[in-house]
C-alpha positions in Angstrom: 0.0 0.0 0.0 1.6 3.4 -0.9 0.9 6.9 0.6 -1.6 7.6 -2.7 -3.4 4.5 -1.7 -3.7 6.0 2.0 -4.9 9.0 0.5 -7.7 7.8 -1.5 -8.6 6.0 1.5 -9.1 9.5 3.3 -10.8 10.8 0.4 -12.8 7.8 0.5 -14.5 8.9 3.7 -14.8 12.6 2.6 -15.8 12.4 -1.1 -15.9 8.5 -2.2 -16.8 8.7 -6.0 -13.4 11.2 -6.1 -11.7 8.9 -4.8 -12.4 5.9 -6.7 -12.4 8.4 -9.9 -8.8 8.9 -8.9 -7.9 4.9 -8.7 -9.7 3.7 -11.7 -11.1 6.8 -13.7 -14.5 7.1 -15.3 -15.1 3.7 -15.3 -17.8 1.7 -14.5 -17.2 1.4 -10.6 -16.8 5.2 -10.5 -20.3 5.7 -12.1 -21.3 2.6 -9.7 -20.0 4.2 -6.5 -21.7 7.8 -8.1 -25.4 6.7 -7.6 -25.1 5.2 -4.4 -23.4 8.2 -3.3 -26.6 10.0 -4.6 -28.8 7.8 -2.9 -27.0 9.4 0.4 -28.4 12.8 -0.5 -31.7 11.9 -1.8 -30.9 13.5 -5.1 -32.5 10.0 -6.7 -35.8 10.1 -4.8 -34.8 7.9 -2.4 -33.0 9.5 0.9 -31.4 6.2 2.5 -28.8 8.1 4.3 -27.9 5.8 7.0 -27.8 2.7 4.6 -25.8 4.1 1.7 -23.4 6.1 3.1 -21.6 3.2 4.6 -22.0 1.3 1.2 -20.4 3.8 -0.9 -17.5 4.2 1.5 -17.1 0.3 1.8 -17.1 0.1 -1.8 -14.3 3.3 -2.3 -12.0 1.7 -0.1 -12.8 -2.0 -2.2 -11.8 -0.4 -5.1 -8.7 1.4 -3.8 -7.3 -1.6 -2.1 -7.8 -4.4 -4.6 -7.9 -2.5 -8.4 -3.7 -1.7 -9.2 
């Protein structure tokens, strides 16, 4: 794991489609990760805070750690 990699990671926890942009680009699991971290807002319809928040984050760091 390298100091970017620990970086995303706090990213990950701030802004977690930025940071998986970062790791992988515009790729699928960015625009993945992008509407569950809507879903966290409401900006879908759907305000599931408390569920997706933790999703998107888990999902970040997934991304950070395994794609290289």
């Amino acid at each position: 794991m390298t100091f970017g990699d620990i970086l995303r990671i706090v990213l990950a926890f701030i802004l977690p489609p930025a940071a998986v942009a970062t790791q992988v680009g515009f790729t699928g699991p960015f625009w993945l990760n992008l509407v569950i971290w809507l879903f966290t807002f409401g900006a879908l319809g759907l305000p599931l805070l408390a569920i997706a928040w933790p999703i998107c984050v888990v999902h970040a760091i997934w991304i950070i750690v395994t794609r290289k």
